[in-house]
N, C-alpha and C positions, 0 to 999 in steps of 0.2 A: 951937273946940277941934279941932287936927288929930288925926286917927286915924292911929295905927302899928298893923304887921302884924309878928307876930313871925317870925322868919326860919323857915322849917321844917326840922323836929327831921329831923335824919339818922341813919339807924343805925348803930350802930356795926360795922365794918368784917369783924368776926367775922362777922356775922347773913347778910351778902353772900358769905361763902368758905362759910360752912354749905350756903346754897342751891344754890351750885355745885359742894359735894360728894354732896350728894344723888345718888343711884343711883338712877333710873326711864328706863326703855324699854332699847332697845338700847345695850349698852356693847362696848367691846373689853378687851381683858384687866385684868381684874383681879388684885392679887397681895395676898394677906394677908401679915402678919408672919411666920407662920410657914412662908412660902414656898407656899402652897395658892395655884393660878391659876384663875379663872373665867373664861368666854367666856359671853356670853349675854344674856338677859332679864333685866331688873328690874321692883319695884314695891315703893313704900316703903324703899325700902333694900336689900329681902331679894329672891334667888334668884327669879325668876319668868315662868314661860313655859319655851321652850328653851333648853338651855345644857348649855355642857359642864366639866366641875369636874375639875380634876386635883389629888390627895393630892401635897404633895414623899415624905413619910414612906414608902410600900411603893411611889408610884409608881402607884396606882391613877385610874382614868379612870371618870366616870360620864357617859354621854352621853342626856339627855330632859329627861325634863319637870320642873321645878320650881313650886312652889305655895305660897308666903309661907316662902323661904329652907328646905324640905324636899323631896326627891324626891316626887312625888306623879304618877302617870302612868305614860305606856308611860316605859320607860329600859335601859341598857343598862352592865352595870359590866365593867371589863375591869382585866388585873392585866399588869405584864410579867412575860412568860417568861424567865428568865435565859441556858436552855440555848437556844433558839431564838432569842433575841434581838427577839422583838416580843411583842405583847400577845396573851393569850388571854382568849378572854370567858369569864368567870365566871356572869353573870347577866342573861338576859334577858326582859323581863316587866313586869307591870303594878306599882307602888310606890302606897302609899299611907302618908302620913306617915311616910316616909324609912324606909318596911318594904315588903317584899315581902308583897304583897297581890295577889291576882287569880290569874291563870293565867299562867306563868312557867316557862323552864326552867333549871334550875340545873346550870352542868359542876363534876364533880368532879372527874375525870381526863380524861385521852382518848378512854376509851371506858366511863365512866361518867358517868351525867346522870339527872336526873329532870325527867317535864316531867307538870304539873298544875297545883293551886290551892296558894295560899299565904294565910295569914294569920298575920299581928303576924309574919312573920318567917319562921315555920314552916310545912313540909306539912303539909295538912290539907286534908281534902275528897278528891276523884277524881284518882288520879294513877298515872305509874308509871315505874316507876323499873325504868334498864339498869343492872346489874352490870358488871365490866371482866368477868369469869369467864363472859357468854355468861347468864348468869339474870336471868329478870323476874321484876318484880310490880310488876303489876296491880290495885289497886283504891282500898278508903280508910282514909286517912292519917290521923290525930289525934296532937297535938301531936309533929309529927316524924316518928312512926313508925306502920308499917302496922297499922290496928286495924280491924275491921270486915269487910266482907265482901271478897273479893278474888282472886287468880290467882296462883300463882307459875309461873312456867317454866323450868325447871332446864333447861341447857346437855342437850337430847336429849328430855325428855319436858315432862308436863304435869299442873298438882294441882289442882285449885281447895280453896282453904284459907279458913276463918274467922279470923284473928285473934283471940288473947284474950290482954291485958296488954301489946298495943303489939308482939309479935313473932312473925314469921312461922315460925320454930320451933318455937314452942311454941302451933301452930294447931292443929285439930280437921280432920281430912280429911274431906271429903264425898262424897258417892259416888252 
């Protein structure tokens, strides 16, 4: 009785363009539908390692670290400037699941910034913040705003102030 071997099963033709769309290790630019460009690391599909993400929409630039398609890491966001014609950094510091987490300094204007701890987004923890107006403070932050024990420096002197209900105005002066 002869023996036959059945021919071998081939995949179909899909299953071969899928594997070769796959995104892991080092790529060059990527461009989503919505016009967002990627430069970077992959794994599984998603964002990971270094890379750098540019928004079409405002135009925005995230340059570090990525952690299964989330900023997670040192990183750096930057915005353009219309009137100057190139970018100003916005944010630079530690991300943890696509939030400002760690110690990080945040610009607000040109001569206003805060550089401290962040968490889910917001100050919180030891931090302290330049006014444009030439005023500090100095100490700790909870959800955003100054609460706790702390410093202000008014543009000529010096207070050290307790926080109570989130604002340095309506602190208790110590003496």
């Amino acid at each position: 009785m002869p023996i036959s071997k059945c021919p071998p099963k081939s995949q179909p033709p899909w299953k071969e363009w899928d594997q070769k769309a796959q995104k892991n290790g080092l790529r060059h630019q990527v461009h989503a539908v919505n016009g967002d460009r990627y430069v970077g690391e992959w794994k599984d599909n998603m964002k990971h390692g270094k890379g750098t993400q540019i928004w079409k929409k405002k135009g925005t630039i995230y340059e570090g670290d990525w952690k299964f398609g989330k900023r997670d890491g040192y990183g750096t966001l930057s915005r353009p400037d219309k009137e100057k014609g190139k970018y100003r950094k916005v944010y630079s510091g530690w991300w943890k699941g696509d939030k400002k987490s760690g110690y990080g300094i945040q610009f607000y204007g040109p001569n206003e910034y805060y550089e401290g701890e962040w968490c889910s987004d917001q100050r919180c923890g030891w931090g302290r913040m330049y006014y444009s107006n030439g005023d500090i403070y100095e100490g700790q932050w909870w959800n955003d705003k100054p609460d706790g024990e702390g410093m202000q420096r008014l543009s000529g002197s010096c207070r050290s102030r307790r926080c109570a209900g989130g604002s340095v105005g309506h602190g208790q002066e110590e003496r």
